[in-house]
C-alpha positions as CSV (number, residue, x, y, z in Angstrom):
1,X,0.0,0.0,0.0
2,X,2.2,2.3,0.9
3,X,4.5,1.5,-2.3
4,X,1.5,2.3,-4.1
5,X,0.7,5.6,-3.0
6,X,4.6,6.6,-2.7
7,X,4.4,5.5,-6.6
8,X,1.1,8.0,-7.2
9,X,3.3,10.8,-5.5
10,X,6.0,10.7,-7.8
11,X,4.2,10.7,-10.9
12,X,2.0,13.2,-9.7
13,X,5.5,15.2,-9.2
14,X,6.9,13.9,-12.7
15,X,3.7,15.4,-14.2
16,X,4.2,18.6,-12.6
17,X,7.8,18.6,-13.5
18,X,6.8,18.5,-16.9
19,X,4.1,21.0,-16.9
20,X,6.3,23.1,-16.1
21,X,8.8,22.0,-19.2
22,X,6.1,22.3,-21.3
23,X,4.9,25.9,-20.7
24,X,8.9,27.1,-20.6
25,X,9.1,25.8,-23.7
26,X,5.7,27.0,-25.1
27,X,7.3,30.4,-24.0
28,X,10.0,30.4,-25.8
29,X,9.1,28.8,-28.6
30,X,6.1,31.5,-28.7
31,X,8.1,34.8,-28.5
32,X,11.9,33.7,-29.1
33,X,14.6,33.9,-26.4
34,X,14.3,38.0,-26.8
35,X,10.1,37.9,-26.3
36,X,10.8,36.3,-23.9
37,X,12.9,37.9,-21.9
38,X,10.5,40.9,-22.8
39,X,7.7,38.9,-21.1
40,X,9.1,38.1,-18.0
41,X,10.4,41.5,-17.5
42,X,6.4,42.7,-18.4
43,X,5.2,40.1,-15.8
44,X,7.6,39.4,-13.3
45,X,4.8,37.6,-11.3
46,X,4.5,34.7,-13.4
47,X,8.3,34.8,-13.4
48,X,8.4,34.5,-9.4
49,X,5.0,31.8,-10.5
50,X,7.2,29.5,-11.9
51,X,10.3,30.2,-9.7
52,X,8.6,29.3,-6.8
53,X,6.6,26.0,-8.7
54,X,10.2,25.0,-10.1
55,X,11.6,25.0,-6.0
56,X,8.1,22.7,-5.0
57,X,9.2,20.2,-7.5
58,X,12.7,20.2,-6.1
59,X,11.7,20.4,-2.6
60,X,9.1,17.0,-3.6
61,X,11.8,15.4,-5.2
62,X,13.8,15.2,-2.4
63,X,10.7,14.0,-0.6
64,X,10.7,11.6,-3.0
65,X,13.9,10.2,-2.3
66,X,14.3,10.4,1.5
67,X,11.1,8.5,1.8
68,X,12.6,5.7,-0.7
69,X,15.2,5.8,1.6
70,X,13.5,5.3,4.4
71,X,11.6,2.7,2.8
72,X,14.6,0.7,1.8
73,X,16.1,1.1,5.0
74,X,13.1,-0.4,6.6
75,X,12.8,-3.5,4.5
76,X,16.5,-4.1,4.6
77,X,15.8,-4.0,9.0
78,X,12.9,-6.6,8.0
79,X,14.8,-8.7,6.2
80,X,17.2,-9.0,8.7
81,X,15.1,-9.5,11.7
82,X,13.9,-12.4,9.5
83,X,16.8,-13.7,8.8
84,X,17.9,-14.0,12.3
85,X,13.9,-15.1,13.3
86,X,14.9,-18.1,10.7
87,X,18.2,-18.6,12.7
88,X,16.7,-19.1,16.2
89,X,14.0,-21.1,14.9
90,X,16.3,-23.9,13.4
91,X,18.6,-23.7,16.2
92,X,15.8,-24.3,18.4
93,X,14.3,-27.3,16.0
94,X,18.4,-29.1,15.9
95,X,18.0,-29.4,20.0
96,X,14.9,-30.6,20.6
97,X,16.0,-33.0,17.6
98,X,18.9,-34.3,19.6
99,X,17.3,-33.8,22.5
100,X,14.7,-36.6,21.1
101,X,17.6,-39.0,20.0
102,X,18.9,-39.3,23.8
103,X,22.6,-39.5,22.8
104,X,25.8,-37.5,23.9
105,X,27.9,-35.8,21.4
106,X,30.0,-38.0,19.5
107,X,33.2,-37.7,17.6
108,X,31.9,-35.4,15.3
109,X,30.8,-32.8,18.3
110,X,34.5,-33.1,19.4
111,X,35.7,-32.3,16.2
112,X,33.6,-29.4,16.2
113,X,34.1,-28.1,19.2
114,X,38.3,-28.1,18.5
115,X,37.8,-26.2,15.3
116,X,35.8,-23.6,17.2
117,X,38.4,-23.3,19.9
118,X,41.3,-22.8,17.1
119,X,39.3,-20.2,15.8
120,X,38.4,-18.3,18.4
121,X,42.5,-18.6,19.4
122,X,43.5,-17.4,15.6
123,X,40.9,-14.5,15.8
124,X,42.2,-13.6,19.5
125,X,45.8,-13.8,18.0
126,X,45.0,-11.8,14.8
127,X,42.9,-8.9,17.6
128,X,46.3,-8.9,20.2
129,X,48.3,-8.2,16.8
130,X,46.5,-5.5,15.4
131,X,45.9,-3.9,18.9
132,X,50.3,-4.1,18.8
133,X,50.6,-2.4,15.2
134,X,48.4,0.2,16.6
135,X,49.9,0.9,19.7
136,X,53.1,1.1,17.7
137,X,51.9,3.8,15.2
138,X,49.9,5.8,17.7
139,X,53.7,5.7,19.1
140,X,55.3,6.9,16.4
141,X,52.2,9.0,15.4
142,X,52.9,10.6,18.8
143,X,56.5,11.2,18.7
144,X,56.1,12.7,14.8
145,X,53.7,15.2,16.5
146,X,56.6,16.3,19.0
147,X,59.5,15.9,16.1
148,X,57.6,18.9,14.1
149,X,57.0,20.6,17.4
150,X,60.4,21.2,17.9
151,X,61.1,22.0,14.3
152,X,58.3,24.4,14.1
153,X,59.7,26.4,17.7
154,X,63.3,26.3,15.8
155,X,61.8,27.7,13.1
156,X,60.0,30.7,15.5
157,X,63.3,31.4,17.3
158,X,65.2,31.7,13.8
159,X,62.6,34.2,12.6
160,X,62.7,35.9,16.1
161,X,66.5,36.4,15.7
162,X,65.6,38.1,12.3
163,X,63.1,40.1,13.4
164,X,65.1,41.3,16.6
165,X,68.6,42.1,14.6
166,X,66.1,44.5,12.0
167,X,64.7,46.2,15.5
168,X,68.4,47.5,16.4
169,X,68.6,49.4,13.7
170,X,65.3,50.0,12.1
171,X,63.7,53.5,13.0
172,X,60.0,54.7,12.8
173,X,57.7,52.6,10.4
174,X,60.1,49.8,9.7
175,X,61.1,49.4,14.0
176,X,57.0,49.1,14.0
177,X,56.8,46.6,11.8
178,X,59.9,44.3,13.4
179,X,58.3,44.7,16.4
180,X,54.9,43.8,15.5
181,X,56.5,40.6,13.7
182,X,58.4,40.1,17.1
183,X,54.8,39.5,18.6
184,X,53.6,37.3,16.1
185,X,56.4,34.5,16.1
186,X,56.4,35.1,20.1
187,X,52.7,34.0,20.0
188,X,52.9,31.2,17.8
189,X,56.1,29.8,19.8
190,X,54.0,29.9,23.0
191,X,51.3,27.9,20.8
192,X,54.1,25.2,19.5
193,X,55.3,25.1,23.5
194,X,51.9,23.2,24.4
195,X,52.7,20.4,22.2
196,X,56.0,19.3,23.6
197,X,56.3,16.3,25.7
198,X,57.4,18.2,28.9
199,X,55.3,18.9,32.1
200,X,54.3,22.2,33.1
201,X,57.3,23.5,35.3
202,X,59.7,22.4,32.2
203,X,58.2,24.8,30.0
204,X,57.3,27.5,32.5
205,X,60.4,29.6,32.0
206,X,60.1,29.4,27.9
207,X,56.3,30.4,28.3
208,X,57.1,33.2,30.4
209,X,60.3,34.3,28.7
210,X,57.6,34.3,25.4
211,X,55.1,36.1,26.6
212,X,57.3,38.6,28.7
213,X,58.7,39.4,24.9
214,X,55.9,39.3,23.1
215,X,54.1,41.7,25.7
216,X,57.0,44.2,25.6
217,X,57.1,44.2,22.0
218,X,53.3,44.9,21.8
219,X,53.6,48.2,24.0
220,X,57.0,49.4,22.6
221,X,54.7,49.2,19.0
222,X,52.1,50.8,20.1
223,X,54.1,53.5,21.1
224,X,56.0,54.1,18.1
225,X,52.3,53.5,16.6
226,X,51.3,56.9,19.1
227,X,54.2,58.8,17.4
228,X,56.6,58.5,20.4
229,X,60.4,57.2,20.4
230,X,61.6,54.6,22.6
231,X,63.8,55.6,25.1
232,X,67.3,54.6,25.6
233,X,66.1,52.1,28.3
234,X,63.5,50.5,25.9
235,X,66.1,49.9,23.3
236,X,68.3,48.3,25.6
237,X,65.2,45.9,26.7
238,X,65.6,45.3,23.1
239,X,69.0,44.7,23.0
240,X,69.1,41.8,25.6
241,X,65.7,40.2,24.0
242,X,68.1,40.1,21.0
243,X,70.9,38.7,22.8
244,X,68.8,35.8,24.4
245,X,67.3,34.5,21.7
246,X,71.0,34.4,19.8
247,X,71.7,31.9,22.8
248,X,68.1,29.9,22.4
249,X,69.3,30.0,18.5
250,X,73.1,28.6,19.3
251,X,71.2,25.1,21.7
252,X,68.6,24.9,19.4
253,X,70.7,22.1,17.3
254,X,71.1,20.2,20.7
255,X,67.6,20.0,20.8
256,X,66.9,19.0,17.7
257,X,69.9,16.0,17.3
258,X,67.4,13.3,19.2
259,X,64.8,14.6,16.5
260,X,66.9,13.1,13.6
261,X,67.2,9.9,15.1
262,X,64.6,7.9,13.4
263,X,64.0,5.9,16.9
264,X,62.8,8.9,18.2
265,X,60.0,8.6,21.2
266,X,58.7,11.2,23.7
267,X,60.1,9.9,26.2
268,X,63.7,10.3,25.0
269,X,66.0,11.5,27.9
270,X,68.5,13.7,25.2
271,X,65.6,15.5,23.7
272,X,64.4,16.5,27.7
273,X,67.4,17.4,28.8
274,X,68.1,19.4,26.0
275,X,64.6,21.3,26.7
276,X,65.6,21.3,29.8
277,X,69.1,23.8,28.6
278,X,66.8,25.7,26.6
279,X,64.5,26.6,29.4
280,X,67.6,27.6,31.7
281,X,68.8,30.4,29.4
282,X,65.1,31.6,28.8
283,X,64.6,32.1,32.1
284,X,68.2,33.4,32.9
285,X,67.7,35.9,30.2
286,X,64.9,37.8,32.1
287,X,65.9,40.7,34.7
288,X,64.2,40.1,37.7
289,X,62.6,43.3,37.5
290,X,60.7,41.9,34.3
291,X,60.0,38.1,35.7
292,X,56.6,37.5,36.1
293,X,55.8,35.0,38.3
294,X,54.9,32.0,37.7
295,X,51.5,29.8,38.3
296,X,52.0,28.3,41.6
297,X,50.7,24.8,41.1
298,X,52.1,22.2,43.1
299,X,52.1,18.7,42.6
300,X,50.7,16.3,46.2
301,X,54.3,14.7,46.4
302,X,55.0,18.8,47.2
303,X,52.5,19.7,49.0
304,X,53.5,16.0,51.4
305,X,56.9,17.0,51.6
306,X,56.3,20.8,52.5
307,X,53.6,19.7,54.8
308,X,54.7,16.4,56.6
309,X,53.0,12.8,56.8
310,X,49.6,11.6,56.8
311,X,48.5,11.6,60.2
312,X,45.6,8.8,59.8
313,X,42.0,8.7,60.1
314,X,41.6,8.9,63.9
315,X,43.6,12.2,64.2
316,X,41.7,13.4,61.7
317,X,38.6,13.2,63.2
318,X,40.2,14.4,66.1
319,X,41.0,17.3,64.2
320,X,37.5,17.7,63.7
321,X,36.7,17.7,66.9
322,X,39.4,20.7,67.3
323,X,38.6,22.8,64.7
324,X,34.7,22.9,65.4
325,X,34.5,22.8,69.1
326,X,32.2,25.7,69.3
327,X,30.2,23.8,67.1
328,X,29.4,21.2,69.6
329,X,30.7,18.8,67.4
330,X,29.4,15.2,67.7
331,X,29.5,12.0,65.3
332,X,32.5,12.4,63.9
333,X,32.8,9.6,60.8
334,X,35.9,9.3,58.4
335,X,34.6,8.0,54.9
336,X,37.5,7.5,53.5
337,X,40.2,9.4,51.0
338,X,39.3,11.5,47.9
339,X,40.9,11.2,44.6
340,X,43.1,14.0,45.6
341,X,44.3,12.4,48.6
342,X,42.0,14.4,51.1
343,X,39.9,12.8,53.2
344,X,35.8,12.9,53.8
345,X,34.2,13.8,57.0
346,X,31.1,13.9,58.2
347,X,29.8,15.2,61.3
348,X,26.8,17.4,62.7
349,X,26.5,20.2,65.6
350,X,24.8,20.2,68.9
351,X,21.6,21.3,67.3
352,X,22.0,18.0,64.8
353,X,22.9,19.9,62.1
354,X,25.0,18.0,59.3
355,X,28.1,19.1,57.9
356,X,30.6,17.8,55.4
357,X,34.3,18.6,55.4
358,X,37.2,17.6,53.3
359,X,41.0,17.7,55.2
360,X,44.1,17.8,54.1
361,X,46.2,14.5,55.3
362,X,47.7,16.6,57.4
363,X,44.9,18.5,58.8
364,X,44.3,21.2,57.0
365,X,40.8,22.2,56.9
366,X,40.2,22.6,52.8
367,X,36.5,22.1,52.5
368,X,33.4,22.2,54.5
369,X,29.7,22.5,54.0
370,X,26.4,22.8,56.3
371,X,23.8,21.1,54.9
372,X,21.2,23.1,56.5
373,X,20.0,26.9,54.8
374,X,19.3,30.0,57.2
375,X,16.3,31.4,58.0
376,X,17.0,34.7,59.3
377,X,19.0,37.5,58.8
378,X,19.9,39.1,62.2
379,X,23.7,39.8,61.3
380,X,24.6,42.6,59.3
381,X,28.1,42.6,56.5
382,X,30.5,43.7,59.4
383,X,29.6,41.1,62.0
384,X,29.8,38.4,59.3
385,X,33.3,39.2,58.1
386,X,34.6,40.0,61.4
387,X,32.9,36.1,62.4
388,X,34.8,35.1,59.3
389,X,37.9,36.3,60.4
390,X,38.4,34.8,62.9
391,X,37.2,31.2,61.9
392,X,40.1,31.8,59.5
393,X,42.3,32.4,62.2
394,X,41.1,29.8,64.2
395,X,41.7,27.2,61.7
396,X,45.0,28.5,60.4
397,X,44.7,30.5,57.9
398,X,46.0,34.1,59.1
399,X,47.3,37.3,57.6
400,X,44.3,37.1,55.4
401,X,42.3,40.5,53.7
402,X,38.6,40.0,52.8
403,X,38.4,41.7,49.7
404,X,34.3,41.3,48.7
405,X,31.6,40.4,50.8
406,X,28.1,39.7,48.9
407,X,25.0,39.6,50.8
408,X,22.4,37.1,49.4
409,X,19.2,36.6,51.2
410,X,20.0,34.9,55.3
411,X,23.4,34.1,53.8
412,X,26.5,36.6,54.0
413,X,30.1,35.3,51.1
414,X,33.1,36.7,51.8
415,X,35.9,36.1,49.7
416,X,39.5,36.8,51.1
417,X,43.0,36.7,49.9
418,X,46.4,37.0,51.4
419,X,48.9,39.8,50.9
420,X,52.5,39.9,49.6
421,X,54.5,42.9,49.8
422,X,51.3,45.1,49.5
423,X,49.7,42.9,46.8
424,X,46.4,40.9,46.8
425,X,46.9,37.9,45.6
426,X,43.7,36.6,43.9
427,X,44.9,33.0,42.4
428,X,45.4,32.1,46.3
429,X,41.5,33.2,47.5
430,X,39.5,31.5,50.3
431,X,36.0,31.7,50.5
432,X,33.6,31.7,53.7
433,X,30.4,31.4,53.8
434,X,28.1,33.0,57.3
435,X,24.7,32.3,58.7
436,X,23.0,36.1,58.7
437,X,20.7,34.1,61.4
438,X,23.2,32.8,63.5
439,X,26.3,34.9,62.8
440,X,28.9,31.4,62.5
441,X,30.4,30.2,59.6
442,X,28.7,27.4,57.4
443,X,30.9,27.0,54.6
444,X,35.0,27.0,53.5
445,X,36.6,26.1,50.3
446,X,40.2,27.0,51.1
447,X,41.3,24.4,47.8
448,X,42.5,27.0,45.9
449,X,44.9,28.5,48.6
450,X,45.8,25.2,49.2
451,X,46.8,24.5,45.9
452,X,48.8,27.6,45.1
453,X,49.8,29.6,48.1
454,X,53.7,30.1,48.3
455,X,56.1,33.2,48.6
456,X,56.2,34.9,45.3
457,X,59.2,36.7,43.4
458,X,56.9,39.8,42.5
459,X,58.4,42.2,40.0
460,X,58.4,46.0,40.1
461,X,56.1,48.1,38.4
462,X,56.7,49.3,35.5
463,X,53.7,51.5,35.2
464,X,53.7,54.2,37.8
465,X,50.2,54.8,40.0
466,X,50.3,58.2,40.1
467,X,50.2,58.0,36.1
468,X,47.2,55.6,36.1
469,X,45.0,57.2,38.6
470,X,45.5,60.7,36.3
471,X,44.8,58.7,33.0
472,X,41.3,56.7,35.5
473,X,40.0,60.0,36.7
474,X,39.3,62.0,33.1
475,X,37.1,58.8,32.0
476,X,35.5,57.9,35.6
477,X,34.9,59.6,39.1
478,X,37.8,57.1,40.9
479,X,37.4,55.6,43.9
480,X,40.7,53.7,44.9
481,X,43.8,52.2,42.6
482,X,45.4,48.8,44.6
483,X,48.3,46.4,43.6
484,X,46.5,43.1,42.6
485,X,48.3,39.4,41.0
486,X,45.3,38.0,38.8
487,X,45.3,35.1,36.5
488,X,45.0,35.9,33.1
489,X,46.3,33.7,29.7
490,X,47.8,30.8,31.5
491,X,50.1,32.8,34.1
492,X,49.6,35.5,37.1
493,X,49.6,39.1,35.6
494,X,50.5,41.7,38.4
495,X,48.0,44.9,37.7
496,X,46.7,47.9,39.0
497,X,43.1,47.2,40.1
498,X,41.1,50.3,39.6
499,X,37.8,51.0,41.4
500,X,35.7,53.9,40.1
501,X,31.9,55.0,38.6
502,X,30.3,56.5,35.8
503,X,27.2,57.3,34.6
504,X,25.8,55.6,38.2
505,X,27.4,52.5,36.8
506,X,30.4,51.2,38.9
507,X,33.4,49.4,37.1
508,X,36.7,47.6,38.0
509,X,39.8,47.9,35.4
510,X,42.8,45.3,35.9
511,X,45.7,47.3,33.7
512,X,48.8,45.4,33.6
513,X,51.4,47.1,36.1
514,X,54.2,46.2,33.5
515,X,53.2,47.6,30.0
516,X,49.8,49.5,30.9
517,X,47.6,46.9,28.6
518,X,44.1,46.7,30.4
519,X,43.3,43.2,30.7
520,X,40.2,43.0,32.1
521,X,37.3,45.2,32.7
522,X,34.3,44.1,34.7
523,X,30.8,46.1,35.8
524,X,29.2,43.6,39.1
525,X,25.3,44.3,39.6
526,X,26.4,45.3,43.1
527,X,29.3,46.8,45.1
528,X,30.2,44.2,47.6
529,X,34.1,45.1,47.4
530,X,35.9,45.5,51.2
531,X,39.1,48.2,51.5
């Protein structure tokens, strides 16, 4: 049936198809290709007529098809549904056929059953082989993907030599334009970095080195760009960029001699530690003044060392019982270690509230969470930070600024950060969470600190703040300029944080303390920010 009236649509679209020939033709051969031409231009509604009748045919044509897809589809799925049907049926018929006879399996069911074993050996042979010949080439696949890598990076440093011998002597337009190319290749070198068999610390100092060039190069063109010279301290900066990548140029073929080998694998102990001797006079090759510092992640064999052994479960819980005494804690329960090596507690408060809490193997509070929401809001922004505070104290965590506080409903967030030399340092927050009912604290997640936090080497800036807060106050009424380290592209920028308002709209600018590029502007709903 359905054949039938799929075979009644298409020649009702075949006939319409060829109406449609017919009275094109009928046109033409009527008035000539210049008629008409004459006549659609007369009557461009029957033009747009048959337009739009010529796109229905189309569009039912492929109707057409699909559906015979379909169809074919379909009976192909049948077919094989009864094919298999078949299958089970006979299978079914052969045992209750032998079933009847009442005998074992004879010589010929031995015989069988062998063949099937070899088989099934062969086959598992012929699977182990293939899954070795592609475990090989994903091998080799692999270490092709580092071999051009490395020859793509030799290639950026070469050009980056060119491009920094031009800037010592170029002037004006053609210094611009070095420069400018000096930012490209310094890009696209930080790009080739993230395919190199090496862990994140090994190519830390070539990343930074990178971007440290690529930045300075940026603001030196832009101010040649804003008609100013550079100054006889930006050429030098110049200068030594130049003279350190003629070293990265002269260990570049130490790098490359494993490369050659046509054993070559990822692992290979020449090809790391000549990486290694490339990163060492990238990172030597930046004044201190000009380092910026460098993400402090920190593997858990650090964080062990730096911190001491695992004390065990039942001093954890004891820890518990320490750190949330006030609490009235009660039911303390050790579930066991996290994937990151921290372990689960659960516990509740005198009232029977419930609580969750991750700790550090040696104590640390990381992580905890009240399972209960607050009903009131008795407690204004001061108390809760100042209850905050001390918590933070209380379980360690001192020398800490709160830097926002946000007020949401019974619930009071502060975020806080610790300071370095006069710097906030964001990447290193803690956040608290207080009960505006109660006035304690129901929530910690101190991860990030825990993760990060170490003594920084914080450069000086380059940017003064006098200069910034003068450039701030013609476009917004200012409120306050502070030193902040943010996280920005992979690595920890150190900015000017600028607080001001305009046009009753309040907005936060984080401009790069080393070459004045803004890298961030944000405009919050609400001012929750703490001095």
């Amino acid at each position: 049936m359905s054949e039938r009236r799929q075979s009644a649509g298409a020649d009702k679209v075949e006939e319409i198809a060829r109406r449609i020939r017919q009275g094109e033709g009928a046109s033409a051969a009527a008035g000539g290709p210049g008629k008409a031409g004459q006549s659609g231009a007369k009557d461009p509604a029957a033009a747009q007529e048959r337009a739009a009748a010529a796109a229905r045919v189309a569009a039912a044509q492929e109707q057409q098809r699909a559906a015979q897809e379909r169809q074919r589809a379909d009976s192909e799925a049948q077919a094989e549904r009864a094919l298999r049907a078949a299958a089970r049926r006979q299978e079914r018929a052969e045992r209750r056929a032998e079933r009847k006879k009442g005998r074992a399996p004879g010589f010929g069911g031995w015989l069988t059953a062998v063949v099937s074993l070899s088989v099934a050996v062969l086959a598992l042979g012929a699977v182990l082989a293939v899954g070795y010949f592609d475990l090989d080439a994903a091998q080799a696949e692999l270490a092709g993907g580092y071999r051009r890598a490395a020859y793509e990076l030799a290639e950026r440093v070469e050009a980056l030599d060119t491009d920094l011998a031009k800037a010592q002597v170029a002037e004006g337009a053609a210094l611009q334009r070095a420069l400018t190319d000096v930012v490209v290749q310094c890009e696209l070198a930080a790009r080739d970095l993230e395919s190199f068999p090496a862990e994140g610390q090994a190519s830390a100092p070539l990343s930074a080195f990178f971007g440290h060039a690529g930045r300075r190069a940026r603001a030196l063109s832009g101010k040649l760009a804003a008609g100013q010279a550079l100054s006889a301290e930006e050429e030098g900066e110049v200068a030594a960029l130049y003279a350190r990548v003629q070293q990265m140029r002269a260990a570049m073929p130490k790098l490359l001699e494993p490369c050659a080998n046509g054993a070559f694998r990822a692992d290979d102990a020449a090809f790391a530690e000549g990486f290694a001797s490339l990163g060492r006079i990238a990172g030597e090759g930046m004044p201190d003044r000009m380092r910026r510092p460098a993400p402090a992640e920190r593997t858990s064999s650090e964080q062990a060392e730096e911190q001491g052994e695992d004390m065990g479960e039942a001093a954890v819980a004891a820890r518990v019982g320490e750190l949330f005494s006030a609490y009235g804690c009660r039911d303390v329960s050790v579930a066991g270690k996290t994937g990151r090596g921290m372990y689960h507690v659960e516990f509740t408060d005198a009232e029977g509230r419930a609580y969750a809490a991750l700790l550090t193997a040696q104590g640390q509070l990381a992580f905890f969470d009240g399972h209960e929401e607050c009903a009131r809001t008795r407690f204004g922004r001061e108390a809760c930070v100042e209850a905050a505070q001390k918590f933070l104290e209380h379980c360690g965590y001192a020398e800490m600024q709160a830097v926002w506080a946000s007020e949401g409903g019974s619930e009071c967030r502060i975020e806080f950060v610790p300071v370095q030399e006069g710097v906030l340092l964001y990447p290193d927050r803690v956040a608290v969470k207080v009960c505006r009912g109660r006035g304690e604290v129901t929530g910690l997640d101190a991860r990030a600190y825990l993760q990060r936090h170490r003594a920084r080497t914080l450069p000086a800036p380059l940017v003064p703040m006098a200069r910034l807060e003068e450039n701030a106050a013609r476009k917004m009424q200012l409120s306050d300029v502070r030193a902040a380290l943010i996280p920005a592209g992979g690595e920890e920028r150190l900015c000017w944080e600028v607080c001001g308002s305009r046009g009753g709209r309040l907005y936060y600018a984080y401009v790069d303390a080393l070459t004045g590029e803004t890298l961030a502007v944000r405009t919050p709903c609400a001012d929750g920010r703490l001095r």
